[in-house]
C-alpha atoms as one frame of an Amber mdcrd trajectory, in Angstrom:
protein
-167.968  59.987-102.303-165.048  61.604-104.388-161.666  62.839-103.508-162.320
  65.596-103.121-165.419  65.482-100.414-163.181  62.663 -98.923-160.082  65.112
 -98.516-163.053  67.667 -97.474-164.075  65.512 -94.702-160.620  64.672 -93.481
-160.298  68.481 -92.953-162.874  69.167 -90.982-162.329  65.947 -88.584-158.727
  66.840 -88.169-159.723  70.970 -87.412-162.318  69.781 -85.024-159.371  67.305
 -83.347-157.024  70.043 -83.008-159.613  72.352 -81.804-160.094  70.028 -79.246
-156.722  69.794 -78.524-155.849  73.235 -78.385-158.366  73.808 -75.806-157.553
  70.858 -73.668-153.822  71.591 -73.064-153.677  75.194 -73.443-156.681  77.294
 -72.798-158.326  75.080 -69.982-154.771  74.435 -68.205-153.706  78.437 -68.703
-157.507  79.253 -67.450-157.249  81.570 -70.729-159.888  84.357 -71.432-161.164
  82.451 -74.106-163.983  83.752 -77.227-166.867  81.973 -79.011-168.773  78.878
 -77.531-165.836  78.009 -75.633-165.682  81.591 -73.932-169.399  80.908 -72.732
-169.082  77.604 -71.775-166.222  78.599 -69.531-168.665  81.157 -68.060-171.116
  78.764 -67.266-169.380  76.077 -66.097-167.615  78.936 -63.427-170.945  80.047
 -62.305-173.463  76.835 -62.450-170.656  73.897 -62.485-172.211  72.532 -66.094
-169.669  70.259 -68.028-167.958  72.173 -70.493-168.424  69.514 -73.565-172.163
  68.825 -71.994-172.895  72.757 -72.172-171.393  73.255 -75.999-173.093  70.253
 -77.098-176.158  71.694 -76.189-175.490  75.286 -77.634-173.864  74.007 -80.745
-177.421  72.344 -81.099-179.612  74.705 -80.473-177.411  77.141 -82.820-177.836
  74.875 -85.523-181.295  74.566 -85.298-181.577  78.162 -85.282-179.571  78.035
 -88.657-181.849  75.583 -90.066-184.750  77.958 -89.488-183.141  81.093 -90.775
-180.728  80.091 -93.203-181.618  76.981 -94.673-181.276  73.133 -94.676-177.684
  73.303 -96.888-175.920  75.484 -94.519-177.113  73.657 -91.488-176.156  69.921
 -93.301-172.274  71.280 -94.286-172.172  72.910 -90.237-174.034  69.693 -88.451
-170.859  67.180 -88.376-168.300  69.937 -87.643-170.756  71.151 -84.519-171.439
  67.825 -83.206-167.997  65.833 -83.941-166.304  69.507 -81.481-167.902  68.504
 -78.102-167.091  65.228 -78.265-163.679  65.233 -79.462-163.387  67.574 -76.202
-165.311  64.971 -73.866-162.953  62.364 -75.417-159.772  64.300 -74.762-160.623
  65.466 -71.260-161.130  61.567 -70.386-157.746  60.272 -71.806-155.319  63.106
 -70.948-157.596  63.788 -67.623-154.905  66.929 -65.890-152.220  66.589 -68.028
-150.769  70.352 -69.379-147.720  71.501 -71.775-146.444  74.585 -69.960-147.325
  76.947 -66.691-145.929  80.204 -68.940-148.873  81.744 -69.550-147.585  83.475
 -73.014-146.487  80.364 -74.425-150.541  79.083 -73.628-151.797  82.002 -74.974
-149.685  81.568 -78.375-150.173  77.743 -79.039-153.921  78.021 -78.157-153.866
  80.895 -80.829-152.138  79.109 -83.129-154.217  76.005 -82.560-157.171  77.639
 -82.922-156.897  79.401 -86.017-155.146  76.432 -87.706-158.114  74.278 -87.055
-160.589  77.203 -87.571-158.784  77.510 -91.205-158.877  73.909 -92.384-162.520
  73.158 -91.240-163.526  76.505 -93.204-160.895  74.748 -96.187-163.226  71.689
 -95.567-166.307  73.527 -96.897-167.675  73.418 -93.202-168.160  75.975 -90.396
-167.677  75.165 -86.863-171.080  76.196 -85.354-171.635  77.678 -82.483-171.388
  81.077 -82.584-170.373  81.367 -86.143-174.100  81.531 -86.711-175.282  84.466
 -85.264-173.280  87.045 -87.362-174.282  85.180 -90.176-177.980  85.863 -89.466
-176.906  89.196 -88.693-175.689  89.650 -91.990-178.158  88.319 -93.809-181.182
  90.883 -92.600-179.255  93.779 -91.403-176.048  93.300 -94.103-173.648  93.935
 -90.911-170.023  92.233 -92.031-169.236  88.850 -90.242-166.305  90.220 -89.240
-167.330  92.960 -87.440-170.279  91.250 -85.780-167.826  88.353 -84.921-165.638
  90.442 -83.245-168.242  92.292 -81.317-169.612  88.942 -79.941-166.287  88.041
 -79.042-165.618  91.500 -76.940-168.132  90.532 -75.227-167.894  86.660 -74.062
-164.660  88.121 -73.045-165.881  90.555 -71.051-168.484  88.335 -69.396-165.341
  86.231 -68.120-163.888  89.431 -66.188-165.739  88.499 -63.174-163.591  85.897
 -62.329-160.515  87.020 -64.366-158.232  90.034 -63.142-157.789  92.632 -65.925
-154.484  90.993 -67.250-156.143  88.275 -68.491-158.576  90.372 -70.913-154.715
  91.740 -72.444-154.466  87.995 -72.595-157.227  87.500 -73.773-157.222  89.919
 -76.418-153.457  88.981 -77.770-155.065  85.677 -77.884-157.905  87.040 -81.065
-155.116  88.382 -82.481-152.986  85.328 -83.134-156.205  83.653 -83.934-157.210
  86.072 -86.507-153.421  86.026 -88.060-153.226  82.103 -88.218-156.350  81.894
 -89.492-155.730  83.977 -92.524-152.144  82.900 -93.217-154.174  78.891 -93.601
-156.821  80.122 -95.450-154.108  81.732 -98.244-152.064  78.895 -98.189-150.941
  77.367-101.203-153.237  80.041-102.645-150.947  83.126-103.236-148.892  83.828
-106.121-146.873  86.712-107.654-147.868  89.259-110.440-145.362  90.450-112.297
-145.875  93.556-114.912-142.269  93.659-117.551-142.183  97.081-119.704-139.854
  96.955-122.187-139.222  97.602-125.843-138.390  94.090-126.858-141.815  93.045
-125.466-142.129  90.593-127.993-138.955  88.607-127.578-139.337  88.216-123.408
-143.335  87.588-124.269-142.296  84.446-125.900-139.204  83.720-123.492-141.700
  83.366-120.871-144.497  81.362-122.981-142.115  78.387-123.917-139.633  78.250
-121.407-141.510  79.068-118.422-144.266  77.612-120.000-146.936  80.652-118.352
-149.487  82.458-119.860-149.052  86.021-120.196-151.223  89.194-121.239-150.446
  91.927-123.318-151.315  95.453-122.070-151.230  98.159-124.178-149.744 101.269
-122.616-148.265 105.107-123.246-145.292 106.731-121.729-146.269 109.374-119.412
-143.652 111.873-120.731-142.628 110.902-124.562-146.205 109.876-125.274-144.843
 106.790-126.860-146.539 103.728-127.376-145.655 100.476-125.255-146.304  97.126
-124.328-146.736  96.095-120.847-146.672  92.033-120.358-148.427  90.726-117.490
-148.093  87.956-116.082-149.285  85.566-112.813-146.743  83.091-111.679-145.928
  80.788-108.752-143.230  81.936-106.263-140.571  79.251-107.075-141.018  79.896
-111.260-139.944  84.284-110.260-136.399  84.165-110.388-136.987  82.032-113.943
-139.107  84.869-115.287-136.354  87.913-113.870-133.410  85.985-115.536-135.508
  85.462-119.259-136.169  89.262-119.139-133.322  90.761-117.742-130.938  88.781
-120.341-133.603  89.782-123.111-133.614  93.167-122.047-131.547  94.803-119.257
-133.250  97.732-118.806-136.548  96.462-118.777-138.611  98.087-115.837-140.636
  95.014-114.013-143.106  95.269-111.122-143.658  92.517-108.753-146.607  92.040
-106.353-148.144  89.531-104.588-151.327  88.353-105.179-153.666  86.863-102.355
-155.778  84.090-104.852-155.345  83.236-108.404-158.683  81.291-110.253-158.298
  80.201-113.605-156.828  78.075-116.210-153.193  76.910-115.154-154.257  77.612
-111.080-157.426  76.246-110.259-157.767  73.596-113.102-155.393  72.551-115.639
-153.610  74.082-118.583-154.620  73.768-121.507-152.379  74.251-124.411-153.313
  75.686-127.854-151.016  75.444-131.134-150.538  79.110-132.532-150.533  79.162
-135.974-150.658  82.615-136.593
């Protein structure tokens, strides 16, 4: 096994952990309206008295298995450690902390399970893996009826919610529901992580001269654009350029001394894939 399925691995066991976690001392002590396996397993175990980590075991099972059949033997294999290891990193936890609890406000619970929760959602998904559970049926859903996981995901998680209002008063579904929100936003801001960078688009007439100010002494790529002024009709040159946060300021200061009135348009940019992001630079002499 390589570094990289190593580091893979690593990811998932330490999203399951602080799934577990999460759960333990914030959404079982805060008796949170709570969304996916855990949301039914907290139904169940109010109504029939079924161990929570028992109950998810089983579903988390049965799900996968139902993956299997639909989807295929490599998506069940990259979901089967990740829905297994959950349940019993729970079972584990509730043995060794037994009643222990971080807080009785029951904002601050429904924040850090949030956080917690999308954190660990985000690097098992980083890992290559998916958590299980019900993860899978939107998937299906998706794959016969082209419905978006999203919007099936959220649907499904409406309703667990709602299934818990029978022994929740209506507060907790605003709970509840601020809860998806936090999980959504975490979630999102781990799986752009170390991903984003910044375009940055410099129109000026001494293209040239700030083209190779940013080639050999920022040492990034750039692209030239070819362009026309909207009111003179004049030709122009419009470098582009995608750079990390921290080497910005570096590219600003080689254009504005170049060129002072150069017009330059920053945006951020989500996910960069390519040479000098996802793999290595590679340098070529230019002997034209």
């Amino acid at each position: 096994m390589n570094n990289k399925k190593w580091m893979s691995f690593l990811l998932v066991i330490v999203g399951n952990i602080i799934y577990a976690l999460s759960v333990k001392l914030f959404v079982l002590p805060a008796n949170l309206i709570s969304c996916g396996t855990t949301g039914i397993a907290l139904v169940v175990n109010n109504l029939l008295n079924i161990p929570m980590s028992g109950f998810i075991f089983v579903f988390n099972v049965v799900m996968l298995l139902l993956g299997w059949w639909i989807l295929g033997r490599q998506f069940a294999m990259t979901t089967l450690f990740s829905s297994l290891f959950y349940p019993i990193a729970l079972e584990i936890l509730n043995r060794l902390l037994g009643d222990v609890y971080v807080t009785d406000d029951i904002l601050l619970n429904v924040l850090f399970a949030g956080m917690g929760l999308g954190l660990s959602l985000g690097l098992v998904l980083r890992g290559g893996a998916s958590t299980g559970g019900m993860d899978i049926p939107p998937l299906i859903l998706k794959k016969f009826f082209r419905i978006p996981v999203s919007a099936s995901l959220w649907v499904f998680d409406f309703c667990i919610m709602m299934t818990q209002m029978s022994f929740h008063p209506l507060v907790d579904l605003l709970h509840g529901v601020l809860l998806l929100i936090v999980i959504s936003i975490t979630l999102n801001k781990v799986m752009l992580f170390g991903t984003s960078k910044t375009e940055v688009k410099i129109i000026s007439e001494k293209a040239e001269d700030i083209r190779n100010a940013i080639l050999s002494k920022v040492d990034r790529g750039v692209t030239m654009l070819h362009g026309e002024g909207g009111y003179l009709h004049r030709d122009t040159e419009v470098i582009l350029s995608i750079v990390s946060n921290h080497e910005l300021p570096k590219i600003e200061q080689q254009a504005r001394s170049i060129d002072p009135d150069c017009f330059m348009i920053i945006s951020s940019v989500t996910e960069v894939w390519g040479r000098g992001f996802s793999y290595g630079k590679k340098h070529i002499n230019n002997t034209k």
